[in-house]
C-alpha positions in Angstrom: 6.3 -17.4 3.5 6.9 -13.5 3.3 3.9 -11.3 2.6 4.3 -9.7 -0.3 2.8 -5.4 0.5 2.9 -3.3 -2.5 1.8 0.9 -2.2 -0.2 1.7 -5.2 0.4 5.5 -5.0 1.0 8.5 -7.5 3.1 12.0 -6.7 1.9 14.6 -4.6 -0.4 12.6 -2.5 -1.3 13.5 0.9 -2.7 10.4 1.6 0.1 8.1 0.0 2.7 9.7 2.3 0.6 9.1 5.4 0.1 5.4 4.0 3.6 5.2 3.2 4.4 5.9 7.0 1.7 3.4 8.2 3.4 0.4 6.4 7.1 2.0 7.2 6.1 1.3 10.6 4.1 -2.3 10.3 6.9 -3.0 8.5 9.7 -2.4 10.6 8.1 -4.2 13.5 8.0 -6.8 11.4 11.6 -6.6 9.4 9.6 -6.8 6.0 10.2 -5.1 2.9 7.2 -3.4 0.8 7.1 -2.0 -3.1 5.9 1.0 -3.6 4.3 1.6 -6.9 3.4 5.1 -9.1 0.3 3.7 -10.8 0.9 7.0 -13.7 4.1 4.4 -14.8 1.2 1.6 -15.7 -1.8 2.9 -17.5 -3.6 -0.4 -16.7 -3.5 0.7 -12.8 -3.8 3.8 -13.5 -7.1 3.0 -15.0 -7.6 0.8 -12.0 -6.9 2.7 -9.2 -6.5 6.4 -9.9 -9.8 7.0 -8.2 -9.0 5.3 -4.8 -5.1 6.2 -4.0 -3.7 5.1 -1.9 -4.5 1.0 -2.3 -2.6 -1.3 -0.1 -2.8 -5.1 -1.0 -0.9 -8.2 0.9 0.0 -11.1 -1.6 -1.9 -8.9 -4.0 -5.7 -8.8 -2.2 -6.4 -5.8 -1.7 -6.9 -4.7 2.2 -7.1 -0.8 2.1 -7.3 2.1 -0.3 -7.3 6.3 0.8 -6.2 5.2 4.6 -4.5 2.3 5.8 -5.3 1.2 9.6 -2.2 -0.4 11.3 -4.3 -3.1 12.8 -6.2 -4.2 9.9 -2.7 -4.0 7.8 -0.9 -6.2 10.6 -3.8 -8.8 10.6 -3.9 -9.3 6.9 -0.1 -9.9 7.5 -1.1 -12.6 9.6 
């Protein structure tokens, strides 16, 4: 089964786009795919997570929100 990553993000984020390049990289080492998500499209997440961007979740748990560490990103994956 394929982890499912989704980036819970919103424009002109500093910390999103140094997310972003944390799970490019995971990612590539690992030939996965993520989503990356502007929570302003969703007012539910915005409500949810506007406080705390960038969140990271695997097969939606949660495992990171303002920095993402590569190690604890590849051991949720697995």
């Amino acid at each position: 089964m394929t982890a499912r990553i989704t980036l819970f993000t919103k424009p002109g984020c500093h910390l999103c786009d140094v997310a972003r390049q944390v799970v490019e990289i995971v990612c590539a080492e690992r030939d996965l795919d993520f989503t990356e998500t502007n929570i302003w499209d969703d007012p539910a997440l915005a409500d949810r997570y506007a406080a705390r961007i960038p969140v990271i979740t695997v097969d939606g748990t949660e495992i990171a929100h303002f920095r993402v560490d590569p190690a604890a990103l590849r051991a949720a994956l697995d």
